[in-house]
C-alpha positions in Angstrom: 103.3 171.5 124.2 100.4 169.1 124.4 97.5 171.7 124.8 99.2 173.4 121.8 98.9 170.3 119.9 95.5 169.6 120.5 94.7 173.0 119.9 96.4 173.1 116.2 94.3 169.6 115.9 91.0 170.6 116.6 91.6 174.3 114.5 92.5 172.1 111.6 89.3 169.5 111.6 87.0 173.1 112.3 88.7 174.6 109.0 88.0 171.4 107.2 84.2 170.9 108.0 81.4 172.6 106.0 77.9 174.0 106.6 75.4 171.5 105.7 72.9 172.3 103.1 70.2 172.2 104.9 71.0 175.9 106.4 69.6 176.6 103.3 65.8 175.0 104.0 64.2 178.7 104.2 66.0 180.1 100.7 63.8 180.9 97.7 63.6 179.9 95.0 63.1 176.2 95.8 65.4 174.5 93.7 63.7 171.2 92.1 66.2 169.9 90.1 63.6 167.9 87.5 62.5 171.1 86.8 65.8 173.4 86.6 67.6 170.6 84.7 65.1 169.6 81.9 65.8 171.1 78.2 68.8 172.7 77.8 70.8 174.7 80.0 74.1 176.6 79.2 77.3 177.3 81.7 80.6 179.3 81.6 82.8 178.8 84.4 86.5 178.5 85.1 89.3 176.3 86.7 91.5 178.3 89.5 94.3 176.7 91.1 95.3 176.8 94.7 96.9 180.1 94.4 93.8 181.8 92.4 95.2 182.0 89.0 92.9 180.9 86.3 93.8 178.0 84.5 91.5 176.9 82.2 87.7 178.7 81.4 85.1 176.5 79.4 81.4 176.6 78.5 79.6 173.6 78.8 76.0 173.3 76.8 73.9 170.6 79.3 70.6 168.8 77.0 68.7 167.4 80.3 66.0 165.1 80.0 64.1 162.9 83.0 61.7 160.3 82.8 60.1 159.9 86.4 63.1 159.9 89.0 65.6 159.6 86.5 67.1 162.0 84.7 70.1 162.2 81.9 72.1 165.2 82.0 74.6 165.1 78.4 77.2 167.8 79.4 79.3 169.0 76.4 82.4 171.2 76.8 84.3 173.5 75.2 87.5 174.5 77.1 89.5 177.7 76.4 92.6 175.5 75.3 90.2 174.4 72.3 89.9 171.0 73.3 86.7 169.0 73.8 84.9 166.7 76.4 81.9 165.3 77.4 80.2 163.5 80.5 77.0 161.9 80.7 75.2 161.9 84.1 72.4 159.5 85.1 71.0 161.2 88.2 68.3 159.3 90.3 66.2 161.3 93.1 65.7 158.8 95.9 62.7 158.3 98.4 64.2 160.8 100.8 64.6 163.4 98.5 68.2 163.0 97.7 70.0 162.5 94.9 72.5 159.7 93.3 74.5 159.6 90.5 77.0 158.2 87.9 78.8 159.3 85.4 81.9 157.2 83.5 84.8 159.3 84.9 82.9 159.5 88.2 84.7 157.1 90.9 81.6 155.3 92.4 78.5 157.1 93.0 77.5 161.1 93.7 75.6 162.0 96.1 73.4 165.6 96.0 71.3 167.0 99.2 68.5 170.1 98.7 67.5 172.5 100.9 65.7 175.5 99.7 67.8 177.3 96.6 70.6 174.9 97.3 72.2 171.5 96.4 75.1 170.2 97.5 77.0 167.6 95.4 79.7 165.7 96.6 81.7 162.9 94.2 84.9 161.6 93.3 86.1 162.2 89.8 88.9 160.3 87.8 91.0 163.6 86.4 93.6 163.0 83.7 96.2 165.2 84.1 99.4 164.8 82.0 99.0 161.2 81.2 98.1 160.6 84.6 94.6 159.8 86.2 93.7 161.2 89.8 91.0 160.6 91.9 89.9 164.3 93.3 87.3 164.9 95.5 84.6 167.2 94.4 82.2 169.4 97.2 79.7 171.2 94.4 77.1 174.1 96.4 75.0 175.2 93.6 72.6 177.7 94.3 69.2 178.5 92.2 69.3 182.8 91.8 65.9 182.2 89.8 64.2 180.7 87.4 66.9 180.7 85.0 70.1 181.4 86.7 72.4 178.6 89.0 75.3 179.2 90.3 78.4 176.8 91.3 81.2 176.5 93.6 83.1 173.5 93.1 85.6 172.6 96.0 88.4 170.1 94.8 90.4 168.4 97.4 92.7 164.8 97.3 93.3 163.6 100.8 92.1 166.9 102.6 94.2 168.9 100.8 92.6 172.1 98.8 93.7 172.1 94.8 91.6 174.5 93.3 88.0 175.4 92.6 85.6 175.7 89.9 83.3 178.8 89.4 80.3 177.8 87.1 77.3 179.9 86.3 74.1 178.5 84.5 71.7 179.7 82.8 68.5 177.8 81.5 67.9 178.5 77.6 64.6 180.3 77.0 61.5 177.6 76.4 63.3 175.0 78.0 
């Protein structure tokens, strides 16, 4: 019984850890993020729930801007229940290459890694849902197609648990 135990332990932390980003290292194009996200940059993704079932689509129109290390991403959405939001990112590359960031319905501070085409964005978000607030964990793996397509699989968790993901595509708007 204990060797099943610790088996059924150890299965369940290996299904919860994630390949690192920097897997990526060798992947082309090199995402730079000052360059992908400067002018304006579309997206159309979707919400699914645990079970798959879509639960919400939007398109969200991104005017990104940096000065230096530090950029402002103003991201405006449009949801498919014809409601409207925004969040405003202040995104900071540091020494070592990362990334930090904050947002006002981020919980504390985002943190992105790059390797090669990919970034990996991990943050906690304050969610309203039903006149509630919840703190849901968010594991982003964007990955630069080419020089005007991203792609984006959000992973949303609260306490371990899997609640859904987000599917996002980007695409950069011509002479941005």
């Amino acid at each position: 019984m204990k060797t099943l135990l610790a088996t059924a332990l150890c299965l369940g932390l290996t299904a919860c850890a994630s390949p690192g980003v920097e897997q990526y290292k060798a992947e082309t194009p090199v995402l730079d993020l000052r360059t992908y996200l400067n002018g304006t940059v579309d997206g159309w993704g979707m919400f699914q729930g645990r079970s798959g079932e879509v639960k919400k689509r939007f398109h969200v129109v991104i005017d990104a801007r940096w000065e230096g290390d530090t950029g402002v991403l103003d991201e405006h959405f449009q949801w498919s229940d014809g409601s409207t939001s925004r969040r405003v990112w202040t995104l900071t590359r540091q020494p070592d290459g990362t990334y930090r960031g904050r947002a006002d319905d981020v919980v504390g501070e985002a943190t992105g890694e790059l390797a090669g085409n990919a970034l990996r964005w991990r943050y906690v978000l304050a969610l309203p849902v039903d006149g509630r607030t919840y703190h849901v964990d968010f594991d982003d793996w964007m990955f630069l197609m080419d020089g005007q397509v991203m792609m984006n699989r959000s992973y949303m968790s609260k306490w371990g648990f899997r609640l859904g993901e987000v599917t996002l595509t980007f695409v950069r708007r011509p002479g941005s």
